[in-house]
N, C-alpha and C positions, 0 to 999 in steps of 0.2 A: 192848573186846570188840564185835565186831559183832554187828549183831541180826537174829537170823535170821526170816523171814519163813515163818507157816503151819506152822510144825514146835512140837510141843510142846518149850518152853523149860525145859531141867534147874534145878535149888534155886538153883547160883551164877549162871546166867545170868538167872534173874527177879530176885535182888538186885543184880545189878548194871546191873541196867536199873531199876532205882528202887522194885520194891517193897518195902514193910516186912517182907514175913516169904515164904518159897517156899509153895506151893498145891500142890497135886497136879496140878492141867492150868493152862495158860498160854501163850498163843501172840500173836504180834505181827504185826501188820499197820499199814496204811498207808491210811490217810483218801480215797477217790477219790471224783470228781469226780462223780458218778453217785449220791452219798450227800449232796450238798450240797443246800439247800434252797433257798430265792427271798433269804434276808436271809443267805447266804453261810455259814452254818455244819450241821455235822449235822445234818440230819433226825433225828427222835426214831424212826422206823423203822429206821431203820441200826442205832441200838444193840441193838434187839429182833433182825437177821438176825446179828449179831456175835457176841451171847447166845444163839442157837438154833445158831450152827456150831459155837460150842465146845462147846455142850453135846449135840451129835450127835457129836462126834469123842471125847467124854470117854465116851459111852456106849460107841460101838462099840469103842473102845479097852482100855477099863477094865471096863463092864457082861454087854455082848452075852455071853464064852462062861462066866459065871455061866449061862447058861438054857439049857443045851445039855442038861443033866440032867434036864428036861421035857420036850424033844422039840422041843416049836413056841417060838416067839419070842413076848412078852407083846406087849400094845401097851404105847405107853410115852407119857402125856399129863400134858400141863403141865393142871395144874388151875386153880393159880392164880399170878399173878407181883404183886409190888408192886418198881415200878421205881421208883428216883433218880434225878433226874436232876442234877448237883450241879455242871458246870460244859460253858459250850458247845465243841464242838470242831471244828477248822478242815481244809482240803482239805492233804492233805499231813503232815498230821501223824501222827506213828508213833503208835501204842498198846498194850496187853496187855490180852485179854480173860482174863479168871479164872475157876478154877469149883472149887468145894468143896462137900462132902456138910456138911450142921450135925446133922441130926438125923434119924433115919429109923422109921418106924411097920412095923405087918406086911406091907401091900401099897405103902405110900408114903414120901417121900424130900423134905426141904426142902434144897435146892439152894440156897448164894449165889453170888453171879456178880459181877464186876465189870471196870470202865471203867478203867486207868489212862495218863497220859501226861505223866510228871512230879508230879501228882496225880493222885489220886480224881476220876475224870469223869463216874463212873453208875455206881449201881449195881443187882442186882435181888435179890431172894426171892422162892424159887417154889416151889410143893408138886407134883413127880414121880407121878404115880402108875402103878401095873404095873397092866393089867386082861390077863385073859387072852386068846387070839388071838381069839375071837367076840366078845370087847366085854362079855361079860353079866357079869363078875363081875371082882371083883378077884385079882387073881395073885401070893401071894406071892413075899416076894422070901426068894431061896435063902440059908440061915447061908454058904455060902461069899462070899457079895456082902455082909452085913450086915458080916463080922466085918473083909472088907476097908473099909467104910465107917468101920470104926473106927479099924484102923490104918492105913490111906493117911490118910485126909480127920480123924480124930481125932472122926468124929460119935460124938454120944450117941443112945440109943434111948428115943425117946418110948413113955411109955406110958400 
């Protein structure tokens, strides 16, 4: 099966590129020259722009028209991330970046993310949060996005 590049990868095509189990968002790219560091491998910043694309494309894909029933669009800020980083990776080599909901509160959302390419290469944990469009407060998130949080991504709801 070839591996399509920048397109969200369907259940069969992320297990047959080597992940353990299919994710809800999943896309594959390819290591460039522009992402290497001085001792030949990945920059630890690349994985952070890998993990912010996907998870702008899982928003605008999957998120965005949940907020259409409020009129305006929330802001939507990573609070906090704790990255892995668990193995180095080279110019040229393919990968799949990952993204799943785990758990989500009234206004916020812990997002995992990860690196694969043959193995586990990074991963992150990050806390989402909705504030509403001025910034001053929190903006919940609509039951029609919660209860998809459940059934796509299988999150539970912290309480």
């Amino acid at each position: 099966m070839d591996l399509r590049f920048l397109t969200p990868l369907s259940p069969d095509e992320q297990l047959a590129h080597g992940l353990p189990a299919p994710v809800p968002m999943a896309m594959a790219d390819r290591v460039r020259f522009s992402e290497i560091d001085i001792l030949q491998h990945v920059n630890n910043k690349a994985y952070l722009d890998w993990f912010e694309a996907l998870r702008v494309h899982y928003y605008n894909s999957h998120f965005r028209h949940h907020f259409a029933e409020i009129g305006a669009e929330p802001r939507h800020v990573v609070r906090n991330a704790n990255i892995h980083y668990a193995k180095e990776m080279v110019l040229g080599e393919t990968y799949l970046t990952t993204a799943r909901v785990l758990s989500f509160r009234r206004t916020s959302y812990t997002m995992e993310q990860q690196i694969w390419s043959g193995d586990l290469r990074a991963s992150m944990v990050g806390v989402m949060v909705f504030r509403t469009p001025d910034g001053t407060s929190g903006c919940p998130i609509p039951e029609s996005l919660r209860q998809q949080f459940i059934d796509l991504d299988g999150a539970t709801e912290d309480t």
